[in-house]
C-alpha positions in Angstrom: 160.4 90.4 81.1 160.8 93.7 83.2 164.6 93.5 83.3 164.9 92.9 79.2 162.2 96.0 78.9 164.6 98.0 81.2 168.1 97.2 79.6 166.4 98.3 76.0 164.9 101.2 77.5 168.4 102.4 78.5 170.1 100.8 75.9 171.2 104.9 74.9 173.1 105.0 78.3 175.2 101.7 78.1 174.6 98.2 78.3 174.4 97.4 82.6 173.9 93.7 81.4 176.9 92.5 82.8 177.0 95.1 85.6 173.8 94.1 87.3 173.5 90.5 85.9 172.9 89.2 89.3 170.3 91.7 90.3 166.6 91.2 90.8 164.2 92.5 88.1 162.6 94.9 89.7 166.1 96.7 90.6 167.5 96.6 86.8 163.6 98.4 86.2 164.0 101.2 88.8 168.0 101.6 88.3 167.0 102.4 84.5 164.1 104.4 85.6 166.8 106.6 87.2 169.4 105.9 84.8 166.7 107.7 81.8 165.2 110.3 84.1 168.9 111.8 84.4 169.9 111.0 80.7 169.3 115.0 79.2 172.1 116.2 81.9 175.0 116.0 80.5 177.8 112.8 80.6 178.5 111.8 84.1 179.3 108.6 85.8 176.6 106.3 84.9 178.3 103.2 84.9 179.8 103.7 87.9 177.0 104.7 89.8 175.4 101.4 88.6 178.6 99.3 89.8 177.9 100.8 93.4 174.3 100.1 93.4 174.5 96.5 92.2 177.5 95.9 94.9 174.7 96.8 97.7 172.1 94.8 96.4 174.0 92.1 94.9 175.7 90.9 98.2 177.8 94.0 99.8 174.2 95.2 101.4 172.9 94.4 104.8 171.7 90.8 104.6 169.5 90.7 107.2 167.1 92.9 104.9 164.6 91.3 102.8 165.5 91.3 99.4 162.6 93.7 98.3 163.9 96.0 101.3 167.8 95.5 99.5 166.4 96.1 95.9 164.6 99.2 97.2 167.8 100.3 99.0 170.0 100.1 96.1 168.0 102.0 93.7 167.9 104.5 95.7 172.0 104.7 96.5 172.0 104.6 92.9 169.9 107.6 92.6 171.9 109.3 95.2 175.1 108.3 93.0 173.2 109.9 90.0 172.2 113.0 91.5 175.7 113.9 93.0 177.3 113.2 90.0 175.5 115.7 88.1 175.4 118.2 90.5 179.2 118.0 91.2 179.3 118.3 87.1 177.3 121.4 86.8 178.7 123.3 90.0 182.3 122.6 89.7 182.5 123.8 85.8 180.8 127.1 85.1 178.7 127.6 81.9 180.6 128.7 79.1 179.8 132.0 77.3 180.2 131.4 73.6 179.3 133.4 70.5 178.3 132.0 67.2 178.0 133.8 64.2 179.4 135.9 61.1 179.9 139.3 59.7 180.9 141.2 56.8 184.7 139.8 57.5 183.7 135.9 57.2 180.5 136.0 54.5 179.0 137.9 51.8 175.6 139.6 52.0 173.7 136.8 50.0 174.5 134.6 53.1 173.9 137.0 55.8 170.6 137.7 53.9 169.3 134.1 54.8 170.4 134.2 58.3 169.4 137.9 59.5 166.5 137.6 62.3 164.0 140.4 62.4 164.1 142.8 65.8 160.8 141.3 66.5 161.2 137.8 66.0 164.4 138.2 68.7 162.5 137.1 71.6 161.0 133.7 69.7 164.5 132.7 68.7 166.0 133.5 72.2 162.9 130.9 73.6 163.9 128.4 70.9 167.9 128.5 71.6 167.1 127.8 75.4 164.8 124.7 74.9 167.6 123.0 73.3 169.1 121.0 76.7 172.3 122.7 77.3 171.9 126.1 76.5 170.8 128.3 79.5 170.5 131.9 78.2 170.6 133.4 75.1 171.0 136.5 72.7 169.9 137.4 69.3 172.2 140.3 67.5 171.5 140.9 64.0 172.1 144.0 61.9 172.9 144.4 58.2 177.0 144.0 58.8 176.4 140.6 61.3 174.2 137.7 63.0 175.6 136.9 65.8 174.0 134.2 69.0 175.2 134.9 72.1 174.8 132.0 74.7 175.6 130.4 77.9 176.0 126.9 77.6 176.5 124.1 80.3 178.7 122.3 77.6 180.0 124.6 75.1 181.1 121.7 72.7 177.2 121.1 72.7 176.5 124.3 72.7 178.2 125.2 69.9 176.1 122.2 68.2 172.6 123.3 69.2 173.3 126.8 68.2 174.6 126.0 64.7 172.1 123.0 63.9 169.4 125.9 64.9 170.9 127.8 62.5 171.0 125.8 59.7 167.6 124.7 60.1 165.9 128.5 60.2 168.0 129.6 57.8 167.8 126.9 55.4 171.3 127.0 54.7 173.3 123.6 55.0 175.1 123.2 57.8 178.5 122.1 55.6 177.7 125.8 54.1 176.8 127.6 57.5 179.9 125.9 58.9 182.7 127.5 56.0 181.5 131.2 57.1 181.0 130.8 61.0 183.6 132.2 63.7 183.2 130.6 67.4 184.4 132.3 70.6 184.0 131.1 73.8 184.7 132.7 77.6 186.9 135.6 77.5 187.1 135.8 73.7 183.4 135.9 73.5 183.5 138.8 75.9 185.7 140.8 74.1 184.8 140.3 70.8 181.3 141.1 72.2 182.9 144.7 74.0 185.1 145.4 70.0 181.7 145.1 68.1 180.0 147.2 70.7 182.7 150.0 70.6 182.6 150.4 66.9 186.4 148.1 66.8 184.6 145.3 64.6 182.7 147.2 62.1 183.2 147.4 58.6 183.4 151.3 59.4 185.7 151.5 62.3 184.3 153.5 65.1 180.4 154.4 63.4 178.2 154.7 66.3 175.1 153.0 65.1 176.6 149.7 66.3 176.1 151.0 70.2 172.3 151.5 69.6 172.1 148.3 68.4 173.9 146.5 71.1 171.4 148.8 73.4 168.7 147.3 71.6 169.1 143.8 72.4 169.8 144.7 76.1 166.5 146.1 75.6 164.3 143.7 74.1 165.9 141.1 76.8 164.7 142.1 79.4 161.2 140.6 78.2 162.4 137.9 76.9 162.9 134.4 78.8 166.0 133.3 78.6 168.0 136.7 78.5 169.7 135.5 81.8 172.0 137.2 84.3 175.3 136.3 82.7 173.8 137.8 79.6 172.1 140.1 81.1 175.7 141.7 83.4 177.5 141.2 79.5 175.6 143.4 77.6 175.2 146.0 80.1 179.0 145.7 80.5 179.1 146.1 76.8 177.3 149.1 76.3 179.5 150.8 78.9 182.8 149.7 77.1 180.9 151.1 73.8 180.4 154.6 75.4 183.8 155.0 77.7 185.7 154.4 73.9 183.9 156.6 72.4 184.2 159.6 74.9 188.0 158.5 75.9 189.1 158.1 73.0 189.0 159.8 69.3 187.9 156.9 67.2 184.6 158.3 67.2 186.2 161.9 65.5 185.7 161.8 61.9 184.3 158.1 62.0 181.3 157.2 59.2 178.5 155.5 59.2 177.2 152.9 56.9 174.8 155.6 55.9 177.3 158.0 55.1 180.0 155.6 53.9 177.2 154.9 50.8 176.6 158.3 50.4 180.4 158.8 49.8 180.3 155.9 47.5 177.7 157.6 45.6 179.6 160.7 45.5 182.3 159.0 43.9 180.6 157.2 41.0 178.4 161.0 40.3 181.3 162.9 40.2 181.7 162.9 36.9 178.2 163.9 35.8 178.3 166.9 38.1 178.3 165.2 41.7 175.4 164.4 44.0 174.0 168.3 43.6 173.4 167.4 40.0 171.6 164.3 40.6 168.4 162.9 41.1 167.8 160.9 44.4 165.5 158.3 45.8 165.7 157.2 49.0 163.1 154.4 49.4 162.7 153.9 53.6 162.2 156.4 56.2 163.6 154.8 59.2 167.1 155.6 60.7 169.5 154.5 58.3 167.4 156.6 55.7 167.4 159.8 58.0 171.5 159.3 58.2 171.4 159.1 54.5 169.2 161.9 54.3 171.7 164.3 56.6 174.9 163.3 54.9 173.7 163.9 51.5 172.7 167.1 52.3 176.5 167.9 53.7 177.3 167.0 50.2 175.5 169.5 48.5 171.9 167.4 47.7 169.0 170.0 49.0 166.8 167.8 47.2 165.5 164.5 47.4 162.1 162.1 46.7 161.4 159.8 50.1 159.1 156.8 49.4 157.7 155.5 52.2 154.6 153.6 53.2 153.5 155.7 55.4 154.0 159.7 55.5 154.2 160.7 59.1 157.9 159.0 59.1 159.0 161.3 56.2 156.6 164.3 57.8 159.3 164.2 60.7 162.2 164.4 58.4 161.0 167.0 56.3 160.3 168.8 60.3 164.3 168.0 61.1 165.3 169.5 58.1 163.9 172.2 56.5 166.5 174.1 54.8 166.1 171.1 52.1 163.2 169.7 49.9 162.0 166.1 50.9 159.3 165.6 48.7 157.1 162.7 50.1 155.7 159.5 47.7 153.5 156.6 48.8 155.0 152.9 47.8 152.8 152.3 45.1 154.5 155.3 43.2 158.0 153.7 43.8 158.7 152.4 40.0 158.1 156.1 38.3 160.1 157.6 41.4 162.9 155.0 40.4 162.5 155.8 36.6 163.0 159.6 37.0 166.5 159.3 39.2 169.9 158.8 38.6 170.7 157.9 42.5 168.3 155.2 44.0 168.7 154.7 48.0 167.1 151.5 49.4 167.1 151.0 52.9 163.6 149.6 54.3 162.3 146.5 56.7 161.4 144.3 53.5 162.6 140.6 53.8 162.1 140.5 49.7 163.6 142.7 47.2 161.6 145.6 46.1 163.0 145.7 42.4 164.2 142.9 40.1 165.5 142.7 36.6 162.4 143.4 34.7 161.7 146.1 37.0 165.1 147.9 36.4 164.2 147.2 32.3 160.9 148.5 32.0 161.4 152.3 33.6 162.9 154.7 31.8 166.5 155.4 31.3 168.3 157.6 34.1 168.7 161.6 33.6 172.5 161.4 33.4 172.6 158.0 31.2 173.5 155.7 34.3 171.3 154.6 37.2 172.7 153.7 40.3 171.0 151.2 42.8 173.2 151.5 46.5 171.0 149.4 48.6 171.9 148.9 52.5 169.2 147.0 53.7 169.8 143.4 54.3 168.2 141.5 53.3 168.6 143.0 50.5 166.0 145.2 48.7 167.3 145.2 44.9 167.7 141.5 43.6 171.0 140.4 42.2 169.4 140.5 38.9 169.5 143.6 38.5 173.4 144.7 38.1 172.5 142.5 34.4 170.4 145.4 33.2 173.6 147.2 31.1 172.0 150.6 32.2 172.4 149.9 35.7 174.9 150.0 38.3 174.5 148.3 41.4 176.1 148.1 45.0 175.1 146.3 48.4 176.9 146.7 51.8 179.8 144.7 50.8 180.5 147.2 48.3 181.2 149.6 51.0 184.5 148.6 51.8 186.0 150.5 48.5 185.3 153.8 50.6 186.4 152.7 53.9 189.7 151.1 52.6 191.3 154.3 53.4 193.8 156.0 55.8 193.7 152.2 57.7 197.2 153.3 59.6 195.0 156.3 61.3 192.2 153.7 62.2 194.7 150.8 63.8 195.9 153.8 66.0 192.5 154.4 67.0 191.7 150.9 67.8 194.8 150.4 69.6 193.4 153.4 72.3 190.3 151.5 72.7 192.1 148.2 73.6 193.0 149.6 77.0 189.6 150.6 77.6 188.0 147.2 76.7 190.8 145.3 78.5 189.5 147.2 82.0 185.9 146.5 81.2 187.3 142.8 80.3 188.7 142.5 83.6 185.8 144.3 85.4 183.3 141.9 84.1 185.3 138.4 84.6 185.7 139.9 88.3 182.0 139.8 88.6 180.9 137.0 86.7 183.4 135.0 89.1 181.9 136.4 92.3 178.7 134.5 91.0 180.1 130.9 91.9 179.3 132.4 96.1 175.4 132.7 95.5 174.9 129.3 95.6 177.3 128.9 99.1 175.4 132.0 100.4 172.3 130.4 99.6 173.4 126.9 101.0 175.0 128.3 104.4 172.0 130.5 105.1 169.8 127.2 104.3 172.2 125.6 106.6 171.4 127.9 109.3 168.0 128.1 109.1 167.2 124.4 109.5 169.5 124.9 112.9 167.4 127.5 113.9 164.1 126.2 113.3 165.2 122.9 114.9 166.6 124.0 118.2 163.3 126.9 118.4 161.0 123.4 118.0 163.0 122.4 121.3 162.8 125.1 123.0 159.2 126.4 122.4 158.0 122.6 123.4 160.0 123.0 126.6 158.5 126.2 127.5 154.8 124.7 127.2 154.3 124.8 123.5 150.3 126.3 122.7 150.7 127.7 126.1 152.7 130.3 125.0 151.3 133.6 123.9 151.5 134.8 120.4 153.6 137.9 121.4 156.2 135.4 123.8 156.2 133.2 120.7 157.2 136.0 118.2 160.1 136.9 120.9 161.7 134.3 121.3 161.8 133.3 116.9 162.7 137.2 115.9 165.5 136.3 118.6 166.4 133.7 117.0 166.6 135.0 113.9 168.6 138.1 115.3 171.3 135.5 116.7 171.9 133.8 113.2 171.8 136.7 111.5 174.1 138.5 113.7 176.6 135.3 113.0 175.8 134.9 109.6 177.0 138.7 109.0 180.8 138.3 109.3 180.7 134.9 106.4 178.2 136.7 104.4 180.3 139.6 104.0 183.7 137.8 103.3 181.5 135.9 100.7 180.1 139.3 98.5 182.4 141.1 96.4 182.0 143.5 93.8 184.1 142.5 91.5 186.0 145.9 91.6 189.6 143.6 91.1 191.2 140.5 91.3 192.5 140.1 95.0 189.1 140.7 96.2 187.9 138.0 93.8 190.3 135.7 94.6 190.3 135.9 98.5 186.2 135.6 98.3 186.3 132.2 96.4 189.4 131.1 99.3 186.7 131.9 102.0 183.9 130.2 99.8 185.4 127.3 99.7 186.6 127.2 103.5 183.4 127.6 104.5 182.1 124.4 102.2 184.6 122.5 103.9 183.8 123.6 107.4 180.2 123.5 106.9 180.2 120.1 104.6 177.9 122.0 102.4 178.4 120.6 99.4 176.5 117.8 101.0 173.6 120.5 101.0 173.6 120.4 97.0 170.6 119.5 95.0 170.2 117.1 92.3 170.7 117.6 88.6 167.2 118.0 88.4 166.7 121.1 90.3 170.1 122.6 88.8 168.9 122.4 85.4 165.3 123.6 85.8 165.8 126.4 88.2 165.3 129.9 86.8 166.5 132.7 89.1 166.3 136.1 88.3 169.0 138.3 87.3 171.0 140.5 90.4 172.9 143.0 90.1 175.1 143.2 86.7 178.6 144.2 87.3 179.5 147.6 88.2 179.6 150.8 85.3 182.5 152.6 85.2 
């Protein structure tokens, strides 16, 4: 009865009918015991460990034991078998570091819309991503032109799974759908496509600035957020220093726009022939920081004057104190539809995860000043429905419709991008330097483990020798902080040949030559713990690689 309960208990891991057909029962119920303990870890020799385990039980163990005593013995070789299996899995292949996601290149606005994740719902979706089994840190970076999930995954092909089936499932969107629009990068392509976005390379507007603030942010917010681990942690911060040296190195911030002054120059264009922006009446409903850019660049176009409706008035207060020279007249929400109905330019760029105006809103205000309204919303999601371009009146445009104004002069912006790639290349190789110093911790942690049961061992000795309790507490203290001063004094040289900075290559690869000398001479692999421990260990995140 126990052995048929055991096989269908780990019936998901493979029959071991045949394996351990000669074994007792009470083996067959501890092997799969073991077998479904270690089953969330990732693919590793199961069957083989089972082979092993049955051989010593099943006649190639001592026979002099008594078969209890043999059962007992196997199960736990075949726990030993499990646990080094996973641990030589998850020690000799580093995590991967993937991105999943998509932008204004691969999907249209309706579909980013469904996917964008609020700034303060970042740190529940980072704590969702790692409870899935192999993801170990993630990322949340979401912004009107992108979603994007940054992880670091123990199996990227899993990963990659996890991340889009959580995806699909917040979103709502099908993952046959999800999986037309989604770009995957993994390791080094990650990293750089991670470096392009945050120097301004991967924007719809190539080299705005905004993007930097925004990669800032969710460096930011994950430092209080579980699961914003050091790998993440060392890539963003890396990240935000490729984003600054390209734009102080190079020129592709000179002259660059933003998506705030891209729609104002879209605006221009469809006015100009009713007198320009100077001539017209603007809205701008939101007073956050995409409205305060749109605020500045319509007043470089000639527009001194300008209705903000906001919820609140203290946001629009400190507008109207940054710029005086022009009129920002200041209207509560509830006055939004006459506001709308008395301009020919309506701005909409607020927080709001449901559109502020639809079809019948658009048909019941009055008819604009100059004879055309214009909607140019940049929030996403979006504020104006779809509906609304129907209204014959009406004009509308979302971010996509940006890229009619940045289609321009693209020669002068590939030369721009092509002085950044240098830059990112050495950040590139800066931060692979440092991410493979990493694999040491665990050696340093191992050898200085190693030492330590030497030390208190042979101090055990020789404290008993010299009379044990006898000894007085100062005597006592002596002889351990000598002790201590001996190991570390020979722990120094190793230690040091094991740390490196990362600062280039040789030093990298000379570190992970002495790493793995000292494995061999000190057999510390053998000083591994089990899968268990790997996977639930959360250490905190050193140093991140060095700023240039």
């Amino acid at each position: 009865m126990a052995a048929t309960a055991a096989i269908g208990l780990c019936s998901s891991i493979g029959s071991i009918t045949e394996v351990c057909s000669s074994s007792s029962s009470s083996r067959i119920v501890e092997v799969a015991r073991i077998g479904c303990i270690h089953r969330d870890f990732g693919r590793f020799p199961r069957k083989a460990a089972l082979v092993r385990a049955c051989s010593i039980g099943g006649g190639g163990g001592d026979a002099r034991l008594p078969p209890s005593h043999r059962a007992k013995a196997a199960s736990l070789a075949a726990l030993e078998q499990l646990r080094n299996a996973g641990a030589d899995r998850y020690t000799s292949e580093k995590s991967s570091i993937l991105v999943i996601g998509l932008s204004v290149h691969t999907a249209s606005v309706e579909l980013r819309e469904k996917l964008a994740v609020p700034e303060a719902e970042w740190p529940r979706a980072i704590g969702e991503l790692v409870s899935h089994n192999h993801i170990e840190e993630a990322a949340v970076l979401s912004t009107c032109n992108r979603m994007e999930i940054y992880v670091v995954a123990l199996s990227w092909h899993r990963g990659v799974k996890e991340v889009t089936e959580w995806m699909s499932k917040t979103s709502g969107v099908p993952l046959e759908e999800l999986r037309q629009h989604l770009f995957i990068l993994r390791d080094r392509d990650a990293t750089q496509h991670l470096f392009k976005v945050s120097s301004g390379l991967d924007s719809l507007v190539l080299g705005e600035g905004q993007i930097l603030a925004q990669v800032k942010q969710v460096f930011k917010v994950g430092q209080g957020a579980n699961g914003f681990g050091r790998n993440l942690n060392g890539l963003f911060k890396q990240a935000i220093t490729a984003g600054k040296r390209v734009r102080t190195e190079t020129s592709i911030a000179a002259g660059a726009v933003s998506v705030s002054s891209a729609a104002v120059e879209l605006a221009a264009m469809k006015v100009a022939s009713y007198g320009g922006l100077s001539a017209a009446q603007v809205v701008i409903v939101g007073a956050g920081k995409m409205s305060k850019l749109l605020v500045k660049h319509l007043i470089s176009k000639g527009c001194t004057k300008m209705v903000v409706v906001n919820r609140t008035q203290q946001r629009v207060s400190e507008l109207q104190a940054e710029f005086p020279d022009s009129t920002l007249e200041y209207q509560p929400l509830d006055e939004m539809m006459r506001c709308a109905g008395e301009a020919d330019v309506v701005f909409t760029s607020t927080a709001s995860d449901q559109p502020l105006f639809y079809k019948d809103d658009a048909e019941k205000i009055p008819a604009a000043p100059l004879g055309t309204r214009f909607f140019i919303d940049i929030s996403v999601p979006r504020n104006v429905a779809a509906c609304v371009a129907e209204v014959p009146s009406v004009r509308l445009y979302n971010v996509d419709d940006l890229k009619e104004v940045v289609a321009a002069n693209q020669e002068e912006r590939r030369r721009k991008a092509m002085e950044a790639q240098t830059i990112i290349e050495e950040e590139l190789r800066s931060f692979e330097a440092w991410r493979d110093s990493l694999e040491t911790v665990p050696t340093i942690k191992k050898l200085r483990a190693y030492a330590e049961r030497i030390r208190t061992s042979e101090l055990e000795k020789c404290l008993a020798k010299m009379g044990g309790d006898e000894l007085s507490k100062k005597n006592r203290k002596l002889i351990e902080d000598l002790s201590r001063g001996i190991v570390n004094k020979l722990l120094h040289g190793p230690m040091q040949n094991l740390r490196s900075d990362g600062s280039d290559a040789r030093t990298v690869n000379e570190t992970l030559e002495n790493m793995h000398a000292l494995e061999r001479m000190f057999d510390l692999k053998a000083e591994l713990g089990g899968p268990l421990e790997l996977r639930s260990a959360k250490q905190p995140p050193p140093a991140a690689p060095p700023s240039s």
